[in-house]
C-alpha positions as CSV (number, residue, x, y, z in Angstrom):
1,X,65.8,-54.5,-95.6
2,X,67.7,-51.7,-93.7
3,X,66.0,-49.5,-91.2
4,X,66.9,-45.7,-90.3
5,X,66.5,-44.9,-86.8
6,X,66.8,-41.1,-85.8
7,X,67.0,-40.1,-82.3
8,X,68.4,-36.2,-80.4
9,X,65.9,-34.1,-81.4
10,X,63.5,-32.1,-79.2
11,X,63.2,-28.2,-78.0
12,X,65.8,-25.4,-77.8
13,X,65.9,-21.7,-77.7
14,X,67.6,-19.7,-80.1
15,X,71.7,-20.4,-80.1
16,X,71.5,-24.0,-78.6
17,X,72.8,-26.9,-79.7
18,X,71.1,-30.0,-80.5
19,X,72.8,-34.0,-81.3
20,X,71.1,-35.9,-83.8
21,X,71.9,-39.3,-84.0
22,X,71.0,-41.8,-86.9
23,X,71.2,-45.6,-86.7
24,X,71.3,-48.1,-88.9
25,X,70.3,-51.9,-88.9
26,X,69.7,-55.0,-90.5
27,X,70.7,-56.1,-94.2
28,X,73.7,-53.9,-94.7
29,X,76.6,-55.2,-97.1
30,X,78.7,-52.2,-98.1
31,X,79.7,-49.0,-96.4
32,X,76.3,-45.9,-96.7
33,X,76.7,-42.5,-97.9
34,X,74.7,-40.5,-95.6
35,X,72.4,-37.5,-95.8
36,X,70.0,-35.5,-93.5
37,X,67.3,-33.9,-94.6
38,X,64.5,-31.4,-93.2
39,X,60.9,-30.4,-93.8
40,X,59.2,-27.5,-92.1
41,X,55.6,-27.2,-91.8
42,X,54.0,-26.3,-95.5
43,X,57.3,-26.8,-96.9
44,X,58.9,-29.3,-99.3
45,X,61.9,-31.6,-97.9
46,X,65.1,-29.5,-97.9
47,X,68.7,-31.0,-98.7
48,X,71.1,-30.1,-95.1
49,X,74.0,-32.2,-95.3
50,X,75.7,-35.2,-96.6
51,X,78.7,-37.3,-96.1
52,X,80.3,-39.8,-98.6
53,X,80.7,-43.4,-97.5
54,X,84.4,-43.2,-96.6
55,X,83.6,-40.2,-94.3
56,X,86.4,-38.1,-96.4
57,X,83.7,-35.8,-98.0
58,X,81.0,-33.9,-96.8
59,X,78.9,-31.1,-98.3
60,X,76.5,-28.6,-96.4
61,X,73.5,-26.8,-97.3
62,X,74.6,-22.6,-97.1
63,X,72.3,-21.9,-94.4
64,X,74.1,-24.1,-91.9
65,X,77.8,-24.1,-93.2
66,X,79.5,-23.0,-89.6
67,X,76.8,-23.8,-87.8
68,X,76.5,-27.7,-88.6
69,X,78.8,-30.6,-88.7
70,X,78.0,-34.1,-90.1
71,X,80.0,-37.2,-88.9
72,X,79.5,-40.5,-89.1
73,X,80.8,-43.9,-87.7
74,X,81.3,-46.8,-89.9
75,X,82.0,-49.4,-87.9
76,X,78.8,-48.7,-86.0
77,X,76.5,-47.5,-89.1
78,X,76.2,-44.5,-87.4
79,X,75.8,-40.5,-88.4
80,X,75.6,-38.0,-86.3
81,X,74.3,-33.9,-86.5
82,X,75.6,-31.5,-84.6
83,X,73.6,-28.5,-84.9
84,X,74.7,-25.6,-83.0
85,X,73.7,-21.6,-83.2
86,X,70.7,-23.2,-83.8
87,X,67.6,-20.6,-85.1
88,X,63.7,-20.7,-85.3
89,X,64.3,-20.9,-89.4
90,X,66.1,-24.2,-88.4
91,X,62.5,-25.6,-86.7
92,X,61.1,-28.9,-88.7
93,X,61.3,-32.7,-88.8
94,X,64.9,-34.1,-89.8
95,X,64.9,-36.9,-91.4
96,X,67.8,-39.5,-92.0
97,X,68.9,-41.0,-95.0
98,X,71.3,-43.6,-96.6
99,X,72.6,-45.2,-99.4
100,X,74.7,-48.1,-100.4
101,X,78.0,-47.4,-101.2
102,X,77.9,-48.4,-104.7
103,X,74.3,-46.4,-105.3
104,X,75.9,-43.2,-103.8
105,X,77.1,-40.3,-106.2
106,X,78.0,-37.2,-105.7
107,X,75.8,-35.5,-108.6
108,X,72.5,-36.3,-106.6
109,X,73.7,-36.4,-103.0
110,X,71.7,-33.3,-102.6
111,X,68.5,-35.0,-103.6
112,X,66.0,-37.1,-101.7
113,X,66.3,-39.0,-105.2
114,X,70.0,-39.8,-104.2
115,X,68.9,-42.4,-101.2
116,X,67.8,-45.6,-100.6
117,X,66.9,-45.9,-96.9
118,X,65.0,-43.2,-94.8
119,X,64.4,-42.8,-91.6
120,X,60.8,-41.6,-89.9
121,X,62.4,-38.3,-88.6
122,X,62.5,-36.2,-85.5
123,X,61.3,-33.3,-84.3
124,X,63.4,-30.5,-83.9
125,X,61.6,-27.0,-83.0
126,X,63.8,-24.0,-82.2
127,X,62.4,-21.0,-80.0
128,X,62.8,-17.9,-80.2
């Protein structure tokens, strides 16, 4: 079992930056391929980025592209979010995801479908 533990989110105004921070623990055997993912009140959970397990690739939703920046730390089976410029539009719970190296492709990285392990999410509202 592998457990997904989100932490960084909270309140901002408009243009602020946020840190999320994703950790994860217990029966892990390979490198993850990691993903973040949002939902919005009355809305369905929205691809935002991913990175591949060697940390080499990563792929971004349009509406962040400049704005966002996935990393990730291997050795600590760790991601990270940096969300800057954020906007109200940005408002919802992320959630973390992961998958095992080997169950990681790149056709369905964009897809809750394309994970294994989630995390319970944080909050992240934006103000206006």
């Amino acid at each position: 079992q592998v457990r997904l533990v989100e932490s960084g989110g909270g309140l901002v105004e408009t243009g602020g930056s946020l840190r999320l921070s994703c950790v994860a623990s217990g029966d892990i055997h390979s490198r993850l391929g990691w993903g973040w993912f949002r939902q919005g009140p009355g809305k369905e959970r929205e691809f935002v980025a991913t990175i591949s397990w060697s940390g080499l690739q990563t792929y971004y939703e349009d509406s962040v592209k400049g704005r966002f920046t996935i990393s990730s730390d291997t050795d600590e089976n760790t991601q990270y979010l940096q969300m800057d410029s954020l906007k109200p539009e940005d408002s919802g719970v992320y959630y973390c995801a992961a998958a095992p190296e080997a169950n990681y492709y790149f056709s369905k990285r964009t897809r809750p479908t394309g994970y294994t392990y989630w995390g319970q999410g944080t909050q992240v509202t934006v103000s206006s």
